[in-house]
C-alpha positions as CSV (number, residue, x, y, z in Angstrom):
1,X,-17.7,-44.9,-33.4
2,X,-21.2,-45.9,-32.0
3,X,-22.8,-48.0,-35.1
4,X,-26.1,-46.2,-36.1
5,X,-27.6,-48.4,-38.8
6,X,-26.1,-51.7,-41.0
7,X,-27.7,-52.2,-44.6
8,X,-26.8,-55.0,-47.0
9,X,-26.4,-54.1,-51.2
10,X,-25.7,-55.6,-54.0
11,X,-24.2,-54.0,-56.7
12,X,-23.5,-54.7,-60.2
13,X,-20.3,-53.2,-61.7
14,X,-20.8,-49.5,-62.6
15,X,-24.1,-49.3,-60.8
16,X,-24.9,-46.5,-58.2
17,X,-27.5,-46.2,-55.7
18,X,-28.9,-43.7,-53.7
19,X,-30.1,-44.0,-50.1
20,X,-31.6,-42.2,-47.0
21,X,-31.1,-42.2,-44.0
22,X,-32.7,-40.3,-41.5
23,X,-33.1,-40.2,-37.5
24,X,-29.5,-38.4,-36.9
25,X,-29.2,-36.2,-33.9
26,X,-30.1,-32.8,-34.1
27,X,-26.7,-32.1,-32.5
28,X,-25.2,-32.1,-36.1
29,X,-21.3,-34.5,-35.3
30,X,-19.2,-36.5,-37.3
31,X,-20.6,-39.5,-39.9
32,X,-18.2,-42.6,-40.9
33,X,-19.3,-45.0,-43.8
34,X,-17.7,-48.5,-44.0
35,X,-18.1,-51.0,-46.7
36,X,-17.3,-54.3,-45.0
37,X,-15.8,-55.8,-48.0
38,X,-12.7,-57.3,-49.0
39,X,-11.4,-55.8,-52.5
40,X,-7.6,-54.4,-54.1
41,X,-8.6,-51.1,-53.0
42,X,-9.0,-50.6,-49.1
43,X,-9.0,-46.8,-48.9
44,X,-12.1,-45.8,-50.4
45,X,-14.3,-48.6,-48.3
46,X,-14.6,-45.7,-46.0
47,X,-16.1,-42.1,-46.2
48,X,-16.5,-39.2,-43.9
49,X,-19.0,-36.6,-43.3
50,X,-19.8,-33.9,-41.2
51,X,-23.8,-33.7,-39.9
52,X,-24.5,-29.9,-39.8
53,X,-26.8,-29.4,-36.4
54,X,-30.5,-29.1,-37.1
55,X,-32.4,-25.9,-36.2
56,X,-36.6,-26.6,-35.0
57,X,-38.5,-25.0,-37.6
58,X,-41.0,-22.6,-34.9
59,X,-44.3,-23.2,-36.1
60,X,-47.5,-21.2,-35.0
61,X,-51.2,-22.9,-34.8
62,X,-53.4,-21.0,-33.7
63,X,-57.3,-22.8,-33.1
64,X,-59.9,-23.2,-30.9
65,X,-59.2,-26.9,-30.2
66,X,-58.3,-29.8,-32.8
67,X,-56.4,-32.4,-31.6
68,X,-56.0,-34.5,-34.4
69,X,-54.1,-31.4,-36.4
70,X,-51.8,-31.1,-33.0
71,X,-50.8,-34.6,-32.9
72,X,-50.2,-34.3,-37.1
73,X,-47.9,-31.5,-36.3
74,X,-46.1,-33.1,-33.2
75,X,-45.1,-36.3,-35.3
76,X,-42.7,-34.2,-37.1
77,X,-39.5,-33.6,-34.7
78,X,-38.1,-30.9,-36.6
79,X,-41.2,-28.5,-35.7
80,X,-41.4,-26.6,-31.9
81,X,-45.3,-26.2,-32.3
82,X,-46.9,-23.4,-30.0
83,X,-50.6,-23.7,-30.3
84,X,-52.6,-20.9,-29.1
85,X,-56.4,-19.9,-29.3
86,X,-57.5,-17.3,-31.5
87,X,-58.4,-15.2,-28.4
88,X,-54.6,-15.2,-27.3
89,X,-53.8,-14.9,-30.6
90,X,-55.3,-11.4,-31.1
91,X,-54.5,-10.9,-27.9
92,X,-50.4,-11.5,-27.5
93,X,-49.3,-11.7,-31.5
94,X,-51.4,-9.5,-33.1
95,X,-49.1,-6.2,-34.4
96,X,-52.0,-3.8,-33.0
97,X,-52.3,-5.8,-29.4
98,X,-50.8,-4.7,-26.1
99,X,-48.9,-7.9,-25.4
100,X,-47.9,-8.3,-29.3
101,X,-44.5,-10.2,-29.6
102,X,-45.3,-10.1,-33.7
103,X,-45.5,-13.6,-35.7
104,X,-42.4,-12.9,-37.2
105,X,-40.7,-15.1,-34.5
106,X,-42.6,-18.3,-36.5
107,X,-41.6,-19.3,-39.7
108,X,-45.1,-20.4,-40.4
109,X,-48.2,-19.4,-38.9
110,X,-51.3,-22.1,-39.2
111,X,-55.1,-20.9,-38.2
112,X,-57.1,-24.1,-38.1
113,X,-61.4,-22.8,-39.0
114,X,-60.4,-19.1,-38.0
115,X,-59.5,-16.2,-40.1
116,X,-57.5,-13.0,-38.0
117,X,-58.6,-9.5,-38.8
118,X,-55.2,-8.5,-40.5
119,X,-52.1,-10.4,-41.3
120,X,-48.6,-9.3,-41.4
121,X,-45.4,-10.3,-43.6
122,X,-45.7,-14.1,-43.5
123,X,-46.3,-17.7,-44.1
124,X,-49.6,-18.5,-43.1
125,X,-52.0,-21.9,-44.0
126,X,-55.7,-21.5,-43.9
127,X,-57.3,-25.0,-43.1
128,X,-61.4,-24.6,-43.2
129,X,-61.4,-20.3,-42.7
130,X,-64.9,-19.7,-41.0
131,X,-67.4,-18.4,-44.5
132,X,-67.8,-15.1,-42.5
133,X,-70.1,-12.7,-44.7
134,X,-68.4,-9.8,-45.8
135,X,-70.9,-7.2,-44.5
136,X,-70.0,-8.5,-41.1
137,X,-66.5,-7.5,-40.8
138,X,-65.9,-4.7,-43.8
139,X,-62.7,-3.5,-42.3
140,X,-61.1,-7.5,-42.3
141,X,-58.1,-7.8,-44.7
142,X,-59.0,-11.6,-45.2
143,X,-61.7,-11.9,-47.2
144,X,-62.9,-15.6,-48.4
145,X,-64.9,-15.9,-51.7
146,X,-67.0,-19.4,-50.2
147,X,-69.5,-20.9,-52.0
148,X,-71.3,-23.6,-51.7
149,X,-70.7,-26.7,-49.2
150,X,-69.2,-30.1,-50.8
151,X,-70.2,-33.1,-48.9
152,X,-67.4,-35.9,-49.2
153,X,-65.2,-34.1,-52.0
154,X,-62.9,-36.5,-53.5
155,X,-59.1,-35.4,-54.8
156,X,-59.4,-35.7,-58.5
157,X,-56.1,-34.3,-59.4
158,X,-53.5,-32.6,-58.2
159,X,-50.0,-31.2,-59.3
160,X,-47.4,-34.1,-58.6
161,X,-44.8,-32.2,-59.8
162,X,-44.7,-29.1,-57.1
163,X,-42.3,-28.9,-54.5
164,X,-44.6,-29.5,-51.6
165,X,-46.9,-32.3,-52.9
166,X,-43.9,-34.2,-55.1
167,X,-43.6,-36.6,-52.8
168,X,-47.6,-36.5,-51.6
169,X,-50.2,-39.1,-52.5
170,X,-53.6,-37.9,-52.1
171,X,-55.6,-40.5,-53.6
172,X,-56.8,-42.0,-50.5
173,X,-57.1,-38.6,-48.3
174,X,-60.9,-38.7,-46.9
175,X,-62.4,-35.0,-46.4
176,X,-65.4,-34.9,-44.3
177,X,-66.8,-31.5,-45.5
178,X,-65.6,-28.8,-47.5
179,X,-66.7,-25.6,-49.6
180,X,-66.2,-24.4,-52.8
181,X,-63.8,-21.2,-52.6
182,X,-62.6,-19.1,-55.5
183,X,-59.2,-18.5,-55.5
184,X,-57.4,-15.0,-55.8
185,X,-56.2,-14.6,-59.7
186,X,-52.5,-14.4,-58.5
187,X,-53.2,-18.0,-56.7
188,X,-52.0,-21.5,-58.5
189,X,-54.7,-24.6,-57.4
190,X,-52.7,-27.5,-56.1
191,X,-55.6,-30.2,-55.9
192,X,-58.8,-30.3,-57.2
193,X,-61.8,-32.1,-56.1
194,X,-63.4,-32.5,-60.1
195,X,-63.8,-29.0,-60.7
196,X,-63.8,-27.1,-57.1
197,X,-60.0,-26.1,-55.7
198,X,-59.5,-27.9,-52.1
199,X,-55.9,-26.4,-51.8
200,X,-53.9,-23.6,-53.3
201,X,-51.0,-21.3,-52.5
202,X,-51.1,-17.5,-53.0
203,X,-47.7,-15.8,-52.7
């Protein structure tokens, strides 16, 4: 009984419309709908339903320091970010570390211009992974193809019809610097700046 939002419509016979509306507790309760209308038919001008409770989505970021990629993260009230350095990552998540408590208790694991030395069962984003020369570190399990740097890349294209960008303009997205990176065969490129993949999912 505590009035959340008031919208007005106007409806043609036999026309439907679909809304959203968001901001609900994460405490899940009850949901009336009233059409403040007068018409023959007073029973259906009000609808129920029931708001399941909403469960944080634990989300891992693990960098050296990029506030701009914390605050992005925070906007979304959904998320319970934990940020750590790569140092305490290797240190406390790692399988192999003393202290490990295991990234399986995130449902997503984020390493912002770092690349660990092995990787579990996961979900994991690479933004910017460090073009670290192979020779280096032979017994890594993440290995980046990098080539050369692009300067200002521009989003040519980019699949409008996949689940995570459907609803994703990229048009005006400004990249300061990138690198061209060829992707594993088993990966599908998600946007492309002319010819050089700037993101793409490997599962």
């Amino acid at each position: 009984e505590n009035l959340f939002d008031v919208r007005p419509y106007t409806l043609a016979p036999g026309e439907s419309k679909s809304e959203i509306f968001s901001n609900f507790a994460f405490e899940g309760g009850k949901l009336k709908a009233v059409l403040d209308i007068q018409d023959p038919l007073v029973s259906d001008n009000i609808a129920y339903a029931t708001l399941p409770k909403r469960d944080l989505i634990p989300v891992l970021l693990v960098t050296a320091e990029n506030p701009f990629l914390q605050k992005a993260l925070a906007v979304d009230e959904q998320i319970q970010l934990t940020v750590l350095t790569p140092t305490e990552y290797e240190t406390d998540v790692l399988p192999e570390s003393a202290n490990s408590h295991g990234s399986k208790n995130y449902q997503v694991v984020i390493f912002d211009r770092y690349s660990p030395p092995t990787l579990g069962d996961g979900n994991y984003m690479f933004i910017y992974p460090p073009a670290v020369d192979a020779s280096e570190t032979p017994n890594s399990e993440v290995k980046w193809n990098i080539g050369a740097a692009l300067e200002t890349p521009i989003i040519t294209d980019w699949e409008r019809t996949h689940p995570i960008l459907q609803h994703v303009h990229l048009e005006n997205v400004q990249i300061g610097t990138a690198y061209q990176v060829t992707p594993p065969s088993t990966a599908q490129v998600l946007a492309r700046s002319f010819e050089s993949p700037v993101l793409f999912i490997d599962v």
